[in-house]
Each structure stands twice: as C-alpha cells, then as structure tokens.
C-alpha atoms as one frame of an Amber mdcrd trajectory, in Angstrom:
protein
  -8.369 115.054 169.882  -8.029 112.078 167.451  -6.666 108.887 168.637  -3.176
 107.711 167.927  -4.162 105.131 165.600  -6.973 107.714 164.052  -4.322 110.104
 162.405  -4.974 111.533 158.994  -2.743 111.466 156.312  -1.914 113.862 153.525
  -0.752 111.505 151.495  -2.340 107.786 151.197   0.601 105.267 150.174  -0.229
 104.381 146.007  -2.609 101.145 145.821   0.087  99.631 142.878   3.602 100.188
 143.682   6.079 102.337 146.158   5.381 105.993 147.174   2.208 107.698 147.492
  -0.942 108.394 145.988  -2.868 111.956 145.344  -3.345 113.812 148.069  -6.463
 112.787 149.953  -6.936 116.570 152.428  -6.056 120.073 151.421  -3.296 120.428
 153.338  -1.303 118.191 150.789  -2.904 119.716 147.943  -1.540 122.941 148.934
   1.910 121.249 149.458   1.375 119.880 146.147   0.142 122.956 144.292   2.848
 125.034 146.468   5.678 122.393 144.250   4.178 122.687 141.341   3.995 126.345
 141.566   7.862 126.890 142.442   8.837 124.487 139.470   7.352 126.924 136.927
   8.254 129.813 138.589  12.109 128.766 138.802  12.174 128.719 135.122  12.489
 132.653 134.855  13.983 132.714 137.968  16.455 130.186 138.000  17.018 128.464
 134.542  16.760 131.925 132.323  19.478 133.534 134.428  21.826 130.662 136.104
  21.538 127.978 133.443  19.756 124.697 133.199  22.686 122.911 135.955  21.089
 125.762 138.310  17.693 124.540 137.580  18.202 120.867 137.860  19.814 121.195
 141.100  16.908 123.350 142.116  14.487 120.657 140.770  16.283 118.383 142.911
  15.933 120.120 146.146  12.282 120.856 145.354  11.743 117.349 144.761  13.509
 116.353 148.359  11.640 118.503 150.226   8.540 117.147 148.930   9.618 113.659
 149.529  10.332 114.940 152.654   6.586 116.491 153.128   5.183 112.874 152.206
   7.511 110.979 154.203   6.568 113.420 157.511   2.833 113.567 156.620   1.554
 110.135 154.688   1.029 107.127 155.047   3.675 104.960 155.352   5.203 103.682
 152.260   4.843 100.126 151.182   4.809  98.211 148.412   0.995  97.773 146.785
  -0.185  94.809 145.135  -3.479  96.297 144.481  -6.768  95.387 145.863  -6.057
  91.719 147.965  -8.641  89.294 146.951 -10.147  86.339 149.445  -8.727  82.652
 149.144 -11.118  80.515 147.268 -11.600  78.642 150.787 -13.290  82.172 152.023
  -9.772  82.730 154.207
C-alpha cells in the first residue's frame, strides 16, 4: 500500500501556467481518450438532431466532468513558472 505522501497522479499540474499537463498513467489516458471519444460521437448524436445549442451545452458538461476527473485525480493545480533555477549565491 503506497504511502500518503507516495500517491500517483493522473494528471501532473502543467510546468508553465494553471491546470494540468498530459496524462502521465493510463488511467487518465483512458479518461482522456473516453472525452475525446464522446465529443465526436455527440456530433451525430447530439448536434445533427438537437442543434448546435444542444451540443454546446453537451460540450460543456463533458468538459466539467473532466475538470472534475483532474481536479479528483491530479496533482494539485498551481501556477508554473517553469523549471526554478538556483540563486547565483548557490541558494
């Protein structure tokens, strides 16, 4: 069993900026793919049929539950300033 502090993330917070990077283990690939999948498949399903104010809403909720996924599963989200390089003085 993996410590507390040892847990694995699906989803690594982005080195540059807010939100998260690529998945880094299958399960968020699948959660990933899984979106990705149910965006083009809502086309026919949703847009052709219901219109495109069907669709975006669907888009919408798609996109909150995958926010959702992230939130629950990665890293926690902070703002990333890149790689942090060492103080002239070695600090």
């Amino acid at each position: 069993m993996p410590a507390a502090g040892d847990r694995r993330y699906w989803f690594p917070a982005k080195r540059y900026g807010w939100g998260w990077g690529p998945p880094r283990s299958w399960q968020g690939w699948v959660v990933l793919v899984a979106y990705l999948a149910l965006v083009l498949a809502g086309i026919p399903l949703v847009q052709v049929p219901l219109g495109d104010v069907a669709y975006i809403v669907y888009l919408f909720a798609l996109t909150a539950a995958l926010v959702a996924v992230c939130w629950l599963t990665g890293e926690p989200p902070r703002w990333g300033w890149g790689r942090c390089r060492p103080d002239r003085d070695g600090s």
